[in-house]
C-alpha positions in Angstrom: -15.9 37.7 15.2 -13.6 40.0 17.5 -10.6 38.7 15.6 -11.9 39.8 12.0 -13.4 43.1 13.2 -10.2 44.1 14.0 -8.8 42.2 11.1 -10.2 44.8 9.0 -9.0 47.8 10.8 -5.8 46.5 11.7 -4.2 44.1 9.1 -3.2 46.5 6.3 -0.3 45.3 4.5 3.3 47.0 4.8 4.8 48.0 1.1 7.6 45.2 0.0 9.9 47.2 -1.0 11.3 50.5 -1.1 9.6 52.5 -3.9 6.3 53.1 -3.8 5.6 52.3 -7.7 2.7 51.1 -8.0 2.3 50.6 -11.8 1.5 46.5 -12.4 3.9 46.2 -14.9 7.3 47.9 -13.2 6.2 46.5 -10.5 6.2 42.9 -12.4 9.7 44.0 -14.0 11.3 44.9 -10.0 9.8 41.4 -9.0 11.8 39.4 -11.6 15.1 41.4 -11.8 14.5 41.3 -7.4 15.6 44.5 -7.4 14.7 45.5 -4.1 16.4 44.2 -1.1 13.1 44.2 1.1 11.7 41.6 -1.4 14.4 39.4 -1.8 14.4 39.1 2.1 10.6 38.3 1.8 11.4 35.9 -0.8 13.5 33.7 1.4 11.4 34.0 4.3 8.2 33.3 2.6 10.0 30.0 0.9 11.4 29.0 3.9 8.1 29.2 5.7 6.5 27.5 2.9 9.1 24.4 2.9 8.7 23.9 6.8 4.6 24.4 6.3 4.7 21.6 3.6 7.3 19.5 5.7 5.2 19.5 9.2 1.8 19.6 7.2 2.2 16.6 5.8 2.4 14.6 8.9 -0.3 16.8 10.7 -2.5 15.5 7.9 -1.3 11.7 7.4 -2.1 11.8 11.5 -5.2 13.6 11.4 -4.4 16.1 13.4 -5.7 19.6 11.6 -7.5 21.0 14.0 -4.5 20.0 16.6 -2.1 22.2 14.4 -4.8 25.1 14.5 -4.7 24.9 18.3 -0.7 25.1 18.6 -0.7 27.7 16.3 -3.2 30.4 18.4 -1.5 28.7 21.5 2.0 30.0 20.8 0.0 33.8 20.5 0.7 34.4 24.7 4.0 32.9 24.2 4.9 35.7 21.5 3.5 38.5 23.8 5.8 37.5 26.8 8.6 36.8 24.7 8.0 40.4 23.8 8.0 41.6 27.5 11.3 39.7 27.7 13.1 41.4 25.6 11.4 44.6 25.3 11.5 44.5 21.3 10.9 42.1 18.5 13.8 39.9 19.3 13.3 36.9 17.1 15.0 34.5 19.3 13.3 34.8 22.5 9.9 35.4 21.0 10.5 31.9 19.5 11.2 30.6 23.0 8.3 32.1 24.2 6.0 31.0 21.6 7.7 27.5 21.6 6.9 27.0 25.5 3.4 28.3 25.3 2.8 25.8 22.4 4.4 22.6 24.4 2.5 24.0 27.2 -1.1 24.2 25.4 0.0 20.8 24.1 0.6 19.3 27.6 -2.6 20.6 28.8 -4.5 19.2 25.6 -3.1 15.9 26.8 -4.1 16.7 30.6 -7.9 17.3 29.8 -8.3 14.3 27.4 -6.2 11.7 30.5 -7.8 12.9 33.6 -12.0 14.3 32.1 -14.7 12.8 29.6 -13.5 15.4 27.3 -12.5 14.3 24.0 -9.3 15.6 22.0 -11.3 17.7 19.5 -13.3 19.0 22.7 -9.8 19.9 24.6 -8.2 21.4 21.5 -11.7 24.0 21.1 -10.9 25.2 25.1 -7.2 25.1 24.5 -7.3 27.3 21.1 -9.8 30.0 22.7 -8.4 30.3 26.4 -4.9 30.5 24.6 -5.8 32.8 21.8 -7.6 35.0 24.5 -4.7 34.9 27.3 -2.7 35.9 23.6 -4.9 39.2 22.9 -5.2 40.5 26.4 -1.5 40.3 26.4 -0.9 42.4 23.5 -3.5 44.7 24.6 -1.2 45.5 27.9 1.6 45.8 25.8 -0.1 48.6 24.2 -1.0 50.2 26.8 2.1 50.6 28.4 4.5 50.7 25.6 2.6 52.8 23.2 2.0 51.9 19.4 5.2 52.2 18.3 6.5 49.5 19.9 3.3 46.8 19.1 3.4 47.9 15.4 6.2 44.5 14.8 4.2 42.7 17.0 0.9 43.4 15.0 2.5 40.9 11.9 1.6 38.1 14.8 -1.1 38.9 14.4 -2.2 39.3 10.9 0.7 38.5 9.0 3.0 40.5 7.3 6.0 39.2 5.2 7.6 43.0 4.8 8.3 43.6 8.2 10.7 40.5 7.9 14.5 41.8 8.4 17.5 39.8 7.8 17.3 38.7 11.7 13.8 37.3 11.1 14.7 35.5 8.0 18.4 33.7 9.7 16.3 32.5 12.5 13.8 30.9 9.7 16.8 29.5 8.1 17.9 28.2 11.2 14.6 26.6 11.9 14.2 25.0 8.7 17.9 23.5 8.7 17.0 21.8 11.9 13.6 20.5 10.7 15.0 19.1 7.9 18.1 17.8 9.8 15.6 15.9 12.2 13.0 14.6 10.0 15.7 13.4 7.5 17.5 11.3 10.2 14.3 10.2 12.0 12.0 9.9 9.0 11.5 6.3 9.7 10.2 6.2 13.4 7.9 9.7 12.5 6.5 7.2 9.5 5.7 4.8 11.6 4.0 7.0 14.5 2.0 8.2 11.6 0.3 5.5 10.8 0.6 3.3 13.0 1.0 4.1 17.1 0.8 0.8 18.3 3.3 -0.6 15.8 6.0 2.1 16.3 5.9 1.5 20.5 5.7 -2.2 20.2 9.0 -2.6 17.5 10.9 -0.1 20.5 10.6 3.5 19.1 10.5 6.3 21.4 7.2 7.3 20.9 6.5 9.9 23.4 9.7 11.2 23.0 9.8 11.8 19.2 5.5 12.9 19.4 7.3 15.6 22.1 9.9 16.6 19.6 7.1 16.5 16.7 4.9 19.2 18.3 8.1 21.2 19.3 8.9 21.7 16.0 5.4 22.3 14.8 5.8 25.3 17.5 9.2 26.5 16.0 7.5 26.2 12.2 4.4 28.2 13.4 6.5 31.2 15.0 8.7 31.7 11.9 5.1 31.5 9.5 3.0 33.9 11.8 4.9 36.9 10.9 3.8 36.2 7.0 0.6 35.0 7.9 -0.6 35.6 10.9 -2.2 33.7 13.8 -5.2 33.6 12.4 -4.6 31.6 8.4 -1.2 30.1 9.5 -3.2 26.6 10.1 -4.2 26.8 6.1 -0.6 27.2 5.6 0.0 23.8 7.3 -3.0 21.5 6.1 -3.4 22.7 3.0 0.1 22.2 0.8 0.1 19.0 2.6 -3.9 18.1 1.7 -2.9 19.0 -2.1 -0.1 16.6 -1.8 -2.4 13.9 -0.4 -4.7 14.2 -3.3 -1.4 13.4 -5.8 0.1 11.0 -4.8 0.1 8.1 -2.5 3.4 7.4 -1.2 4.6 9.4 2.0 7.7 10.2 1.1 6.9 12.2 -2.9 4.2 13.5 -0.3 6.2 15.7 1.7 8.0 17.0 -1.7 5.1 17.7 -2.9 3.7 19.6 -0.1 6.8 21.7 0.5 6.8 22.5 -3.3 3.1 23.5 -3.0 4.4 25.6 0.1 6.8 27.4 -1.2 5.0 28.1 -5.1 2.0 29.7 -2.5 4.1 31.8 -1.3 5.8 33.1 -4.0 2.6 33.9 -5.4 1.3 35.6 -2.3 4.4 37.7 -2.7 4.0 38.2 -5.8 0.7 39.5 -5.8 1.2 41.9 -2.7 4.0 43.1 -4.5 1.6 44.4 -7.7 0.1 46.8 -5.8 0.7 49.1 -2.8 -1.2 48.0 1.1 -2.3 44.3 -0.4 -1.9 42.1 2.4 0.5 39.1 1.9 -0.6 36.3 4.3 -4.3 36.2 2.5 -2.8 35.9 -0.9 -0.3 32.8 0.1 -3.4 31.4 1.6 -5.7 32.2 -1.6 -2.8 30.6 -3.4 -2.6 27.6 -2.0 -6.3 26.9 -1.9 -6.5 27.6 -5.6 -3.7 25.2 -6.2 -5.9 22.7 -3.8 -8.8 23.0 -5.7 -7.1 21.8 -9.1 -6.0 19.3 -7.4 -9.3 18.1 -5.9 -11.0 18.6 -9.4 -7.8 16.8 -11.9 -5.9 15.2 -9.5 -4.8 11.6 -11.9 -6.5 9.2 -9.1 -8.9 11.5 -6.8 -9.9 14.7 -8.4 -13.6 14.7 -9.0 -13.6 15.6 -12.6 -10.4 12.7 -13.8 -13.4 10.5 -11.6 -16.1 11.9 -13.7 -14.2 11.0 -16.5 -13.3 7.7 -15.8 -16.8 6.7 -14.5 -18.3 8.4 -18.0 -15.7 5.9 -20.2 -16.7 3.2 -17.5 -20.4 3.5 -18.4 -19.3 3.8 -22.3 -17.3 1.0 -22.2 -20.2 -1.4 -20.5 -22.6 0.2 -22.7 -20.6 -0.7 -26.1 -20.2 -4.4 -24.9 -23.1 -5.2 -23.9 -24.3 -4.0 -26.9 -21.6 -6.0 -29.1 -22.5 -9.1 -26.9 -26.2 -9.0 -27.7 -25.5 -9.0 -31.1 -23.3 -11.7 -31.0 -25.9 -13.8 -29.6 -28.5 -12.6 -31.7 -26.3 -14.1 -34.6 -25.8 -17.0 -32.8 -29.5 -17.4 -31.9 -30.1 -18.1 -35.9 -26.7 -19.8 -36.5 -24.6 -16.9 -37.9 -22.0 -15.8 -35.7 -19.1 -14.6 -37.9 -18.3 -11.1 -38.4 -20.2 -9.1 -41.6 -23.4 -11.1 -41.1 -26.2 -8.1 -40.1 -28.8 -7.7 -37.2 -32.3 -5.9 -37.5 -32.2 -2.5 -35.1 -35.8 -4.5 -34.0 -34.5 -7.4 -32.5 -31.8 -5.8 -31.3 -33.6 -3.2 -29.9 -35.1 -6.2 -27.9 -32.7 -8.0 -26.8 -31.2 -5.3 -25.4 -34.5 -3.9 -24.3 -33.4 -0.2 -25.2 -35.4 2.3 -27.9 -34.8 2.3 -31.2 -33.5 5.8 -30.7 -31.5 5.0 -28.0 -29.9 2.1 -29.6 -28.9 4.4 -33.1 -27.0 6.5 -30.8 -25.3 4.0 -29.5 -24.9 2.1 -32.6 -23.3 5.3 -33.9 -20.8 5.5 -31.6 -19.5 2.2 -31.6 -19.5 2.8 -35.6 -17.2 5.7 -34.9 -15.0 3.6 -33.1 -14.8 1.1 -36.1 -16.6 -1.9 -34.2 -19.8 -2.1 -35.8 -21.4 -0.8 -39.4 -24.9 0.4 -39.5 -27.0 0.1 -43.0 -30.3 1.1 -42.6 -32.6 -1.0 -40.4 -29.4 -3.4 -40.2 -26.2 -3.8 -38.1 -23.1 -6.4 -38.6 -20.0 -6.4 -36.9 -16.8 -5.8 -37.8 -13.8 -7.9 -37.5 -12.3 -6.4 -34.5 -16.3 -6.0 -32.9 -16.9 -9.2 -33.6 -13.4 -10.6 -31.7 -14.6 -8.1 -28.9 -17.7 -9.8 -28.4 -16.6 -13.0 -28.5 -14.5 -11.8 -25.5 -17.1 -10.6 -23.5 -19.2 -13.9 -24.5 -16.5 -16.0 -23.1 -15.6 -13.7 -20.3 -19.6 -14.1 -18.6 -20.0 -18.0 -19.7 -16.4 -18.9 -17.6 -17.7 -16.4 -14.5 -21.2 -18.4 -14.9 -19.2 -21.4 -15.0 -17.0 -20.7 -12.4 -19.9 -19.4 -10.0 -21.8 -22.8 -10.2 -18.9 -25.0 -10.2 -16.8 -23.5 -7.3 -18.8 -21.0 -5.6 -22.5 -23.1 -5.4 -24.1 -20.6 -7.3 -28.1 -21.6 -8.4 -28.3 -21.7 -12.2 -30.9 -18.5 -11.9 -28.2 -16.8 -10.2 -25.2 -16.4 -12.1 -26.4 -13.9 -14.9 -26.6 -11.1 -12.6 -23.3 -11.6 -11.2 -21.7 -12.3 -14.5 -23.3 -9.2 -16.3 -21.5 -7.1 -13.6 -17.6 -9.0 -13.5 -17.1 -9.8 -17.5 -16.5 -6.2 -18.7 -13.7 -6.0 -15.9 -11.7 -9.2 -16.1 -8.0 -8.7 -17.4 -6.8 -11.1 -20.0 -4.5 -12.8 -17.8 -7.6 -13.5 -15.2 -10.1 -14.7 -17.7 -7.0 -17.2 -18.7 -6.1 -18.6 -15.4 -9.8 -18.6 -14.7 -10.2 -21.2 -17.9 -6.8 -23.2 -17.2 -8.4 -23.3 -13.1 -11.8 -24.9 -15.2 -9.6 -27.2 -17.3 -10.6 -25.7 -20.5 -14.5 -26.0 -20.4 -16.4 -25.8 -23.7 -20.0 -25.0 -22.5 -21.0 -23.1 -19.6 -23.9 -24.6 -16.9 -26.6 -23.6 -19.5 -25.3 -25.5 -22.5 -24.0 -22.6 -24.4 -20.5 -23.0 -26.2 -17.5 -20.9 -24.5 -15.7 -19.4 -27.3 -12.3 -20.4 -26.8 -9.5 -18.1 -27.1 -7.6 -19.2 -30.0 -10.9 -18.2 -31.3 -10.9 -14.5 -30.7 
């Protein structure tokens, strides 16, 4: 609560840029033509942070380590106050090694508390993160007290976050960074895969393990420093988990993963650039963070295999799909019940409205639909199938009477309890399945109640 109280006071945004426009559109028009050497500088800083974000993220989230990145990255806060001592000025370079020891250090003592206490890692992280954070903000508070506010103004964007105080310093030790990231996890993708996923796997095949995990959260460290000045302490974490989450909800293979997620990084913060560049005192780091949670949130709702609504949809044509066939298959048996199972032959809504044990209403609809969908014709009071209905039904026929068959010939099913089970599997068994299921029962012709299995040079 501290930390946004003084949020609000302190984290006003610096103007990208050197004029002070603030008309939407010219500011648009300097955006695209980059026009303005403060922005192009925030540019490149905000997609190298991005990349790095989406590179690290990825891992942090494959591992399930969120909350461990949120640690590291209020950890380093200290670290960036005495690198600050050091050098008496925002010296990039040793404010990274500061920041870099304080987050090995917090790590180490993470690993401590969980070896030698009860505690356990999400417990140690919490007292890590708020002793850190805290040792952090009495720091800075010194500093201002016997600097003066002149000098803590640069140091502020550690705070808060705040991509137009980046200068051309800030932005080559980003580079830097990145280059070496990349370099790293390009040469050692293989062994980091394999920690990811799998611990005991990596140490028992010979990898380093503790070595590379030390070289992991060293460079988590470096990737933190270089995002807090465009983010701040505070929303840098989002930065990391959530390109990477998006990623994770897209696709499933690791390595399209960490494109994905350092795309996602980078198009954040563009966007958070670019809408702190519309008007004058909009802070940056919010907007990147804004930006990537709204890019997160299409993908939870449309991702192709996990988004909740593509799930929706494919649950919906599910339930239509069951619906139709069931439907198709009770009139195929009502025809067959009086000896008239060929297609054009019609069924009275009544006793199908029985056998299917649905409302006359109810079934209309239904009837309707499949109509639509050319399977069925509805005249009246009476229903025939169509050619291609008909062959459909006699699928899903065949497909329940070889399950029911199957069941009670290899599985020991009772007669009274194969239906169930068959009702459920025949509107999901591919073509190739249902015919290696019949060439595994050597061709049957009736199933275990007598009834004839359409055969397939049939439908």
């Amino acid at each position: 609560m501290l930390v946004l109280s003084v949020a609000v006071n302190e984290a006003a945004a610096a103007r990208i840029g050197e004029i002070v426009e603030t008309n939407p559109w010219d500011q648009m028009r300097r955006f695209i033509t980059l026009s303005d050497r403060g922005l192009r500088l925030s540019l490149i800083g905000a997609l190298l942070f991005g990349a790095v974000c989406g590179l690290l993220g990825s891992f942090i989230v494959v591992r399930k380590m969120a909350l461990f990145g949120d640690a590291i990255s209020h950890a380093v806060l200290p670290g960036v106050a005495l690198g600050f001592l050091w050098s008496m000025s925002k010296d990039p370079v040793a404010i990274l090694i500061g920041a870099t020891l304080a987050g090995l250090a917090g790590s180490l003592l993470v690993g401590a508390i969980r070896r030698t206490t009860r505690i356990k890692q999400d417990a140690a992280l919490g007292i890590v993160l708020a002793s850190f954070f805290a040792i952090g903000l009495c720091l800075i508070r010194i500093i201002q007290n016997n600097e003066g506010a002149s000098k803590i103004t640069g140091l502020k964007s550690y705070l808060f976050g705040d991509v137009a105080v980046l200068d051309r310093y800030d932005v080559i030790t980003m580079g830097v960074v990145v280059i070496l990231t990349v370099i790293l996890f390009g040469l050692l993708y293989r062994p980091f895969l394999a920690i990811s996923f799998d611990r005991q796997f990596a140490v028992s095949i010979g990898f380093p393990v503790r070595i590379l995990e030390a070289l992991f959260q060293m460079f988590l460290a470096f990737a933190i420093v270089i995002s807090l000045q465009a983010v701040g302490v505070v929303l840098v974490s989002a930065m990391l988990i959530t390109p990477a989450a998006t990623a994770y909800l897209l696709v499933d293979r690791m390595h399209r993963m960490l494109w994905i997620a350092m795309g996602v990084g980078m198009l954040s913060a563009v966007i958070g650039v670019f809408l702190s560049f519309l008007g004058s005192n909009l802070p940056t780091g919010p907007f990147m963070v804004l930006s990537a949670s709204s890019i997160f949130t299409m993908a939870y709702l449309f991702s192709p295999k996990y988004g909740r609504f593509t799930k929706w949809l494919r649950h919906r044509a599910r339930v239509k799909k069951v619906r139709e066939e069931n439907s198709l298959k009770s009139i195929y048996k009502v025809l067959e019940s009086k000896g008239l199972e060929s297609s054009g032959n019609r069924v009275l809504m009544k006793d199908l409205s029985s056998h299917r044990k649905m409302s006359i209403a109810g079934l209309v609809k239904e009837i309707k639909n499949m109509q639509r969908s050319g399977l069925v014709k509805l005249e009246g009071d009476n229903v025939s199938l169509t050619d291609d209905g008909f062959d459909k039904a006699r699928s899903v026929v065949r497909n329940h009477r070889l399950w029911e068959l199957y069941l009670t010939n290899e599985a020991n099913y009772a007669l009274d309890h194969v239906h169930d089970d068959a009702e459920k599997v025949e509107h999901f068994l591919s073509e190739e399945e249902v015919s290696e299921l019949e060439s595994y029962l050597d061709y049957p012709q009736e199933d275990p109640h007598g009834k004839p299995i359409p055969g397939r040079a049939s439908i």
